[in-house]
PAKOLTI-80726 format. One record per residue (C-alpha): residue in three letters; x, y, z. Coordinates in steps of 0.25 Angstrom, whole numbers, plus 5000, padded with zeros to 4 digits. Each point is the difference from the previous one (the first is absolute). Example, Ala and Ser with C-alpha at 12.3 -4.5 7.8 and 13.67 -1.06 7.14 Angstrom:
NODE rest    x    y    z
NODE  ala 5049 4982 5031
NODE  ser 5006 5014 4998
//
This chain:
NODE rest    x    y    z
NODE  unk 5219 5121 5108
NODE  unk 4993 4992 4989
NODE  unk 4997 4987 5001
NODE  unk 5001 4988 4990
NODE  unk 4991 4990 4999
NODE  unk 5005 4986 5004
NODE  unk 4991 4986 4997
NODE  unk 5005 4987 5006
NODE  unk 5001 4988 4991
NODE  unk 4987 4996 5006
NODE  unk 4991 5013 4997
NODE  unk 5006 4998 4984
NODE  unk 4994 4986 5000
NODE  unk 4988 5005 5006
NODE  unk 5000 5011 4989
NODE  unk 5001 4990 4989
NODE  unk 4990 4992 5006
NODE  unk 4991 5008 4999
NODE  unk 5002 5005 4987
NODE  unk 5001 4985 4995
NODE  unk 4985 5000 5007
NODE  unk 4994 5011 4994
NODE  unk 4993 4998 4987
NODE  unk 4994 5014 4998
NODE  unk 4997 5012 5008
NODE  unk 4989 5009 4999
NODE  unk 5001 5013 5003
NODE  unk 5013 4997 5007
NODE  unk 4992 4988 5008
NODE  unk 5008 4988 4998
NODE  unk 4990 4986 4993
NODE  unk 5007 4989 5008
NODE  unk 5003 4989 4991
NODE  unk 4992 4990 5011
NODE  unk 4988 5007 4997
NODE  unk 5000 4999 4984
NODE  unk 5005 4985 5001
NODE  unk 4986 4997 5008
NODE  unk 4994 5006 4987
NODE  unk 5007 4993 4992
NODE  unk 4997 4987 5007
NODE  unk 4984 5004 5001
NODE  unk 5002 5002 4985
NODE  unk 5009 4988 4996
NODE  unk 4988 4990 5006
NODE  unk 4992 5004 4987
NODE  unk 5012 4995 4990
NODE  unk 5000 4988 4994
NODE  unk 5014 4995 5004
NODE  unk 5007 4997 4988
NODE  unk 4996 5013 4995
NODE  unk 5005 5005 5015
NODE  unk 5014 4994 4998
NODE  unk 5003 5009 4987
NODE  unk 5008 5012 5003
NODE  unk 4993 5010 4991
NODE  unk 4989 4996 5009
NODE  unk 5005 5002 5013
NODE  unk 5005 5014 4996
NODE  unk 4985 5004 4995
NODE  unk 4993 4994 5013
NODE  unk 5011 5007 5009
NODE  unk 4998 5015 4993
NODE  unk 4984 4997 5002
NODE  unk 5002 4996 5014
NODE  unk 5008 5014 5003
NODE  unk 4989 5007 4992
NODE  unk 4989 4994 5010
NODE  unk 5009 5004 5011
NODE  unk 5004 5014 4996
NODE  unk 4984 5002 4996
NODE  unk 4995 4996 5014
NODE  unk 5012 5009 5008
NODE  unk 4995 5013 4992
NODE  unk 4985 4995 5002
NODE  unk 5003 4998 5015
NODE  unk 5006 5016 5001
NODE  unk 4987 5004 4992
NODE  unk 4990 4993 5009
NODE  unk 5006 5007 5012
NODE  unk 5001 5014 4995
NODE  unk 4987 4998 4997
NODE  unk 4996 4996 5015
NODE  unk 4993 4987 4997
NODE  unk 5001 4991 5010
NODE  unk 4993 4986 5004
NODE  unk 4995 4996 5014
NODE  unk 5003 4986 5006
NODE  unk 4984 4998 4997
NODE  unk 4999 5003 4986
NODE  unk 5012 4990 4998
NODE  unk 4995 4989 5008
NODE  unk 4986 5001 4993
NODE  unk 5009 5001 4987
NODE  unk 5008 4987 5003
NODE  unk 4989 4993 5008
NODE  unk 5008 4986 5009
NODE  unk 5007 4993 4990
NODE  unk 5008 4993 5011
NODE  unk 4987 4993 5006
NODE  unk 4991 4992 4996
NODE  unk 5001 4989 4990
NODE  unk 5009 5008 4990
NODE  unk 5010 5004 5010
NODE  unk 5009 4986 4995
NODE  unk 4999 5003 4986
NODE  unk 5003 5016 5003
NODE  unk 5013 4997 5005
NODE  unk 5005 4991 4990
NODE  unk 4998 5011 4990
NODE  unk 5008 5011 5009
NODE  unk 5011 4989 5001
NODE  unk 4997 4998 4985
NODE  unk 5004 5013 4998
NODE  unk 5010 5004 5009
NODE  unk 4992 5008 5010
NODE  unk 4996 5002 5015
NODE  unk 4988 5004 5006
NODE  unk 5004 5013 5003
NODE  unk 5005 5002 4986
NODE  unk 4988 4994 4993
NODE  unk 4993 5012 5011
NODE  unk 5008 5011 4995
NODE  unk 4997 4997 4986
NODE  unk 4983 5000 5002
NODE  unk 5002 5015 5008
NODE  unk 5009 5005 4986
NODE  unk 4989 4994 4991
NODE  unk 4988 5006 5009
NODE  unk 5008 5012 5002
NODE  unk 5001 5001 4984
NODE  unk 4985 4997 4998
NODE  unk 4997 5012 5009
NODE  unk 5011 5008 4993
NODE  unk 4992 4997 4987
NODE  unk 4987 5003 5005
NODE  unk 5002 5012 5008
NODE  unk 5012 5008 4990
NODE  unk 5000 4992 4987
NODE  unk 4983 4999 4997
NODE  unk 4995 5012 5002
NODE  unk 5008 5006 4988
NODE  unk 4993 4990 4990
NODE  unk 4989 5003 4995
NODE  unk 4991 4992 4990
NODE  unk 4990 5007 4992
NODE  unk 4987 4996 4994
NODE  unk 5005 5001 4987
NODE  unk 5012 4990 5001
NODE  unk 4991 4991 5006
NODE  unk 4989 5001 4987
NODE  unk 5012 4999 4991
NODE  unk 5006 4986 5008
NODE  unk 4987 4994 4997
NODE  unk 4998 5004 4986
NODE  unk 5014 4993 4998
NODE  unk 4997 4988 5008
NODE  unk 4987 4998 5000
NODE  unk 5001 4985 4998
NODE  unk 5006 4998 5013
NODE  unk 4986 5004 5006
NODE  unk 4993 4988 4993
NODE  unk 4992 4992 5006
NODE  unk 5001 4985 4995
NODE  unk 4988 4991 5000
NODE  unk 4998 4993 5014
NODE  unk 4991 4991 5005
NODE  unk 4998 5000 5017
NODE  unk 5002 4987 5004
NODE  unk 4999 4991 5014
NODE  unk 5007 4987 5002
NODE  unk 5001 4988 5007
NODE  unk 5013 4993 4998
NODE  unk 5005 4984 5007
NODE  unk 5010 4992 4998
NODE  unk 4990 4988 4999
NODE  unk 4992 4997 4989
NODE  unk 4991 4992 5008
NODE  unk 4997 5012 5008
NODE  unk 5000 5009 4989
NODE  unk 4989 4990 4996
NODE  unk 4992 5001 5014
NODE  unk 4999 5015 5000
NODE  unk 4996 5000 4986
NODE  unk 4989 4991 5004
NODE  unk 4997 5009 5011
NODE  unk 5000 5014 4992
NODE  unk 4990 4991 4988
NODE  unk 4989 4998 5013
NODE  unk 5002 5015 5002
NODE  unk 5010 5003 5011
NODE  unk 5005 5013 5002
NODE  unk 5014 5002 4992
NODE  unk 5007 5009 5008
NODE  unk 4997 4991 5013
NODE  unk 5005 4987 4993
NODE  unk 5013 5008 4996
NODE  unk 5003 5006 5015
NODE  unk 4998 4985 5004
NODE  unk 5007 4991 4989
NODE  unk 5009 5009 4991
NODE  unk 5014 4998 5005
NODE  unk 5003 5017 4992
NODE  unk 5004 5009 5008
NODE  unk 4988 5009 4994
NODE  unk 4990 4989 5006
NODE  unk 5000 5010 5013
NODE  unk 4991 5009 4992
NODE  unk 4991 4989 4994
NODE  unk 5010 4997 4987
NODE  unk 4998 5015 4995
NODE  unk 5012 5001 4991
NODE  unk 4996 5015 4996
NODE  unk 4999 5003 4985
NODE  unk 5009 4992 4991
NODE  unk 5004 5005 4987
NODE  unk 5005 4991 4988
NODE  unk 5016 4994 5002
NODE  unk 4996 4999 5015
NODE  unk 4997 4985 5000
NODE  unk 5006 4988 4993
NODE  unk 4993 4998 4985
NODE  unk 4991 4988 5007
NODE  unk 4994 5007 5011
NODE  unk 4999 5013 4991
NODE  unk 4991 4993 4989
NODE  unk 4992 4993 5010
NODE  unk 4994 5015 5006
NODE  unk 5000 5005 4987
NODE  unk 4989 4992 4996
NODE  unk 4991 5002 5014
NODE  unk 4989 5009 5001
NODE  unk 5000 5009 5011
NODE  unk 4993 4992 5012
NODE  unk 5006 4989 4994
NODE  unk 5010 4987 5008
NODE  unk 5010 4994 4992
NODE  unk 5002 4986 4999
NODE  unk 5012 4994 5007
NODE  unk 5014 5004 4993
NODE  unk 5014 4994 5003
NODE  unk 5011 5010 5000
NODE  unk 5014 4996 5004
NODE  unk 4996 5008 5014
NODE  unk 4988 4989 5003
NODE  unk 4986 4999 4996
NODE  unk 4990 5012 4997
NODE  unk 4988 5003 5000
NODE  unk 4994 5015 4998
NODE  unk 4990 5011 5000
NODE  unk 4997 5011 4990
NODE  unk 4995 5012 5009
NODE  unk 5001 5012 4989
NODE  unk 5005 5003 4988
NODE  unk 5009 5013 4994
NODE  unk 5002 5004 4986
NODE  unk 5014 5006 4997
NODE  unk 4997 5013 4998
NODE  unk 5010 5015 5001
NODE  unk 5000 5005 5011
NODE  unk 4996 5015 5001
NODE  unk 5008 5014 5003
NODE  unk 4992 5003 5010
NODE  unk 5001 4986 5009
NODE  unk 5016 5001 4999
NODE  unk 5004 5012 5002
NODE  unk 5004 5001 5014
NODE  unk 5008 4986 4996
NODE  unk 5008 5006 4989
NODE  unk 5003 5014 5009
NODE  unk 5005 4990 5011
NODE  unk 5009 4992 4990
NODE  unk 5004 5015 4994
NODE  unk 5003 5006 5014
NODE  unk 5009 4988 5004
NODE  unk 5009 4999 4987
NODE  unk 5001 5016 5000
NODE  unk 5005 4999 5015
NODE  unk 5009 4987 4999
NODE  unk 5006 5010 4988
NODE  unk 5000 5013 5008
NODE  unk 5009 4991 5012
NODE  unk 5010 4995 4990
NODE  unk 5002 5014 4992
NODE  unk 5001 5006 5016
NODE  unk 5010 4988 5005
NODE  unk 5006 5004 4987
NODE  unk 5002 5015 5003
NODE  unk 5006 4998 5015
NODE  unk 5011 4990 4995
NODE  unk 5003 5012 4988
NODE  unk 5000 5010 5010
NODE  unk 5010 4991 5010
NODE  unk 5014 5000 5001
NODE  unk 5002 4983 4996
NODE  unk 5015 4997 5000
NODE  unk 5001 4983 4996
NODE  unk 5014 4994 5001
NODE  unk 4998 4988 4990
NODE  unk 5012 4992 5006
NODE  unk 4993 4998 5013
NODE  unk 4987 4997 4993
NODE  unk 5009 4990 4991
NODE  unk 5006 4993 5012
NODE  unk 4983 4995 5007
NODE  unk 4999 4986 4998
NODE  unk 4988 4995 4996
NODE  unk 4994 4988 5003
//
């Protein structure tokens, strides 16, 4: 005897429901519509909000936020069938105690900010080391970076390895001129710079005797700028007003601009080559996985989030 199938009113509602629910499936697994609306949500918080209220806009943001959520499911399914998995360890060390200490306030305002628990906020740290393992161990081992390309990228940009003229300074910075006027007085009687500056200058650099390092032109406001221009090396400013105090400084070298050569930024350029050649490979592989997906959108349910 064959028998028909019979659905109470309640198990119809139910069905509905969960069609109303689902936004996508992929690869016949359901995309509930809660989890792109938290996407849409992360996303909206980077709209200006009258630009937010335009209808156009919210049908481009809500088709990005389903993108970002179809991308990461088919990422997820890939990082498993590659076995790549994180200990509790690694993912502490990777997210470190941002619920103690003096940022634990201020972290919590920014999960409330945007919607989240901790254990949200947890499970979106393991996905992106999880995806930084994924890369390293199945993406960046099939990019490689020839010695040629990294010759060509310099002949082509070889201006973005100049070095400009710098001078290397220390500083002693108050917020007194009278003071300013008695270290002076002290540095003219021949006392040591660096141990003025640890004691008087209120820079955070004074901890490492007012060394600010080498400073190139456009570094410095116009004022300060012409007054080292002008010192030998060896030499101590007089006292200069900026709108951050009261100055006084000491030439310890000088640089000419000068090109800097192949040999010196090579390994640089290989670096920058590598990491644009693998971000690339990533995108053309999470490409490849959402072509070779079955993605089924229903664009009523994706019309009917609300975004806030």
């Amino acid at each position: 005897m064959r028998h028909r199938l019979s659905l109470t009113p309640l198990c119809l509602l139910a069905l509905v429901a969960c069609g109303r629910n689902t936004v996508a499936t992929i690869n016949d697994e359901p995309v509930d519509r809660a989890e792109v609306l938290r996407t849409v949500q992360t996303l909206a918080r980077n709209v200006d909000p009258i630009l937010l209220a335009e209808t156009t806009r919210q049908r481009t943001l809500k088709e990005e936020a389903l993108q970002h959520v179809i991308d990461a499911r088919l990422l997820q399914t890939a990082i498993a069938k590659a076995g790549i998995q994180v200990t509790d360890e690694a993912l502490a060390t990777y997210m470190g105690n941002p619920t103690e200490g003096d940022g634990a306030v201020s972290f919590a305002a920014t999960l409330q900010q945007q919607g989240l628990d901790l254990a949200d906020w947890q499970q979106r740290q393991r996905m992106r080391l999880l995806t930084d393992y994924y890369i390293e161990r199945v993406i960046a081992p099939t990019v490689t970076i020839d010695d040629a390309a990294v010759k060509t990228y310099y002949r082509e940009h070889s201006r973005d390895f100049a070095e400009a003229e710098a001078v290397h300074v220390r500083q002693i910075v108050t917020d007194q001129e009278a003071v300013a006027k008695q270290v002076y007085a002290q540095i003219l009687k021949g006392g040591n710079f660096a141990q003025l500056a640890m004691e008087y200058s209120i820079s955070p650099e004074a901890e490492v005797g007012g060394d600010l390092g080498w400073v190139e032109r456009g570094q410095f406001p116009t004022v300060i700028e012409e007054q080292c221009a002008r010192l030998s090396v060896g030499a101590v400013s007089e006292i200069v007003q900026s709108e951050y105090g009261f100055h006084i400084f000491k030439v310890l070298a000088r640089r000419p601009g000068r090109a800097r050569p192949f040999a010196e930024v090579r390994a640089e350029i290989a670096e920058r080559l590598q990491q644009e050649a693998v971000a690339a490979a990533f995108a053309a592989h999470v490409a490849t996985l959402r072509a070779e997906a079955r993605i089924e959108i229903h664009p009523e349910a994706l019309a009917r989030l609300a975004v806030k």
